[in-house]
C-alpha positions as CSV (number, residue, x, y, z in Angstrom):
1,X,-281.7,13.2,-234.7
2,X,-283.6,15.1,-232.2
3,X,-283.1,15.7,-228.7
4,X,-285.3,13.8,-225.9
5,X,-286.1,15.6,-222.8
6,X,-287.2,14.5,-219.6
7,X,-290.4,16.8,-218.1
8,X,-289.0,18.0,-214.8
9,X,-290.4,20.5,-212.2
10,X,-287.8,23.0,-209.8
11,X,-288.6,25.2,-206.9
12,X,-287.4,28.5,-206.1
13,X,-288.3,28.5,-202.3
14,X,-288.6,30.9,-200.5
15,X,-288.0,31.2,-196.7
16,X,-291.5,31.6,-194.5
17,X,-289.7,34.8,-193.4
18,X,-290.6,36.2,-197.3
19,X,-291.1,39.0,-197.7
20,X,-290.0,40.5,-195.3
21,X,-286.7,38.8,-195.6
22,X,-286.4,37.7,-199.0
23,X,-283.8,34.1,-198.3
24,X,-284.1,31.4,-201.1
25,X,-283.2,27.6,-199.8
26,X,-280.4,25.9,-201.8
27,X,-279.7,22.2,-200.9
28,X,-276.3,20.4,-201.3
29,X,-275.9,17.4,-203.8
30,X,-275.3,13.9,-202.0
31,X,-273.7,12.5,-205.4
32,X,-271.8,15.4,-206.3
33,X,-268.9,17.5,-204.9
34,X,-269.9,21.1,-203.6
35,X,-273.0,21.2,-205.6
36,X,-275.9,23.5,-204.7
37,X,-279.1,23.8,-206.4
38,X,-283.2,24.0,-206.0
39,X,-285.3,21.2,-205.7
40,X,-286.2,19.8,-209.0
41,X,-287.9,16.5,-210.2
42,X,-289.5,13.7,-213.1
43,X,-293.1,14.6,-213.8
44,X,-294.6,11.4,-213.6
45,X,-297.2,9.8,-216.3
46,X,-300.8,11.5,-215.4
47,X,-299.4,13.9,-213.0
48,X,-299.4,17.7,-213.6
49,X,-297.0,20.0,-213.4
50,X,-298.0,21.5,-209.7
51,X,-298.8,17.4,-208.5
52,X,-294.8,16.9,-209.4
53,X,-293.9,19.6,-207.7
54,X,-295.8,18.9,-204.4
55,X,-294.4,15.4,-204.7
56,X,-290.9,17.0,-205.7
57,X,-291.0,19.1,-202.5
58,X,-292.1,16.3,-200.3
59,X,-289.3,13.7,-201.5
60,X,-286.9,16.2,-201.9
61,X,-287.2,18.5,-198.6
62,X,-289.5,16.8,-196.6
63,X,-292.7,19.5,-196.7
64,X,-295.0,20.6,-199.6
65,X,-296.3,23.2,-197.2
66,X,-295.5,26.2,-199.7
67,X,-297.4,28.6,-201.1
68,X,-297.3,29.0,-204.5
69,X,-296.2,32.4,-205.3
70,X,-295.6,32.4,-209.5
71,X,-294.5,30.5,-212.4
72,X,-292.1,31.1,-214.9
73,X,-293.7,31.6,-218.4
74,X,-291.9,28.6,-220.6
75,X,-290.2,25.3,-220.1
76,X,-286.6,25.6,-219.9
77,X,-284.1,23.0,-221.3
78,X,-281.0,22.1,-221.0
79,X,-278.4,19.2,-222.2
80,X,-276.9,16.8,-219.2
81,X,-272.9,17.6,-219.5
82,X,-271.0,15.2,-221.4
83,X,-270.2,11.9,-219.0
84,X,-272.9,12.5,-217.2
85,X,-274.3,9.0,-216.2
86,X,-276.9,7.9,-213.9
87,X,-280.9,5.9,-213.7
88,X,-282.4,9.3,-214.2
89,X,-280.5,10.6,-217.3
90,X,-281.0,6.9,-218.8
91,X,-281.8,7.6,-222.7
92,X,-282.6,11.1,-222.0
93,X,-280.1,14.3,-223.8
94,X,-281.1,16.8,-221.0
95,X,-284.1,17.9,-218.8
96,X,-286.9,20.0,-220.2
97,X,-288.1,22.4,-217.0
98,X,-291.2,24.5,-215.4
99,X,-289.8,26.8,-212.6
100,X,-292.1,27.2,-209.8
101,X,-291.5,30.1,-207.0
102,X,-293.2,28.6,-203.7
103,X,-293.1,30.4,-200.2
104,X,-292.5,28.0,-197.1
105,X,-294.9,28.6,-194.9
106,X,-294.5,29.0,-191.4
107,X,-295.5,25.5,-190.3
108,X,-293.3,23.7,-193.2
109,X,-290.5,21.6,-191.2
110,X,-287.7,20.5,-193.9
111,X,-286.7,17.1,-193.5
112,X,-283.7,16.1,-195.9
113,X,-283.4,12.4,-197.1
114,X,-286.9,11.1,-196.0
115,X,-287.3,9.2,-199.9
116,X,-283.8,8.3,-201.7
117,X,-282.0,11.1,-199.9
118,X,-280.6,13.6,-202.8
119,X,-279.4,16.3,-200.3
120,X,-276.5,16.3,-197.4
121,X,-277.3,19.5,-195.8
122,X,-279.4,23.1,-196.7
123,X,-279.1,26.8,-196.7
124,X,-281.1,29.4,-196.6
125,X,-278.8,32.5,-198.9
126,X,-280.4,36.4,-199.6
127,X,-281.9,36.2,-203.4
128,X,-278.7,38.3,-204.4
129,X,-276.6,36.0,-203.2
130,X,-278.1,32.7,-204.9
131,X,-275.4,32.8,-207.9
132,X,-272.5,32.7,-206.3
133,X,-273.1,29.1,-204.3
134,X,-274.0,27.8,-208.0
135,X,-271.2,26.3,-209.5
136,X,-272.5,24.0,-212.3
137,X,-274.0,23.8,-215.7
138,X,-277.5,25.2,-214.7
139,X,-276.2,28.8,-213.4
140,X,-277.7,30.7,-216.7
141,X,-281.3,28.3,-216.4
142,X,-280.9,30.1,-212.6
143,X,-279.8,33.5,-213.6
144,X,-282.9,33.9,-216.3
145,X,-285.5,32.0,-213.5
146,X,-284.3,34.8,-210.5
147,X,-284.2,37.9,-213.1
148,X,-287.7,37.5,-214.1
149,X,-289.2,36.7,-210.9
150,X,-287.5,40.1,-209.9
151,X,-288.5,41.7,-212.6
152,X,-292.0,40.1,-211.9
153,X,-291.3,42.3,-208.3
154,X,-291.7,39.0,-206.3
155,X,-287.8,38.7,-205.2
């Protein structure tokens, strides 16, 4: 039987202080005990990849201000861990994902929780640092994302 995947968009965003400091915002689950990841989102029917991730942004941290900075190459996917239960991963295996690295600008104000609030609180870590507030299944699908966009010379 084969694997269904929901579309999904993530942001690597960066701080408006990029690049000359190069700080990459991680939010804090709601629903899940010291969890820290990037924005991330449904693609909805008829909406492309950047639309989501505008919409993503906006729901998610309260701006799509950003400048959009690159894009990793392929869709990345990954299976929900066993138990895992909610609305979103409802007939779904796993999430299939474009990564997106977006540049606050310096007007964006972040606003957590102004749709269904996802996110208790934020941080802003140096893009060395990322890794070690990640804690759950998605730390490779981060590793690979950061490793080419440095490679790419952008972080």
């Amino acid at each position: 039987m084969q694997k269904k995947y929901r579309p999904n968009v993530a942001a690597v965003v960066l701080s408006s202080a990029y690049p000359f400091k190069c700080e990459v915002f991680l939010a804090r689950r709601i629903d899940l005990k010291d969890v820290w990841q990037f924005p991330q989102g449904g693609i909805d029917a008829g909406e492309s990849e950047l639309e989501a991730l505008k919409r993503e942004l906006r729901e998610e941290i309260g701006t799509d201000d950003v400048e959009v900075l690159g894009e990793y190459p392929q869709w990345l996917s990954y299976d929900f861990p066993a138990g895992a239960s909610s609305k979103k991963t409802y007939n779904y295996d796993g999430q299939t994902q474009k990564y997106f690295l977006v540049r606050l600008r310096p007007s964006a104000k972040i606003v957590l929780g102004t749709h269904e609030a996802e996110f208790s609180e934020y941080k802003f870590v140096n893009a060395n640092s990322v890794l070690d507030s990640i804690n759950h299944f998605k730390k490779p699908i981060y590793a690979k994302v950061l490793s080419y966009f440095k490679e790419k010379g952008y972080i």
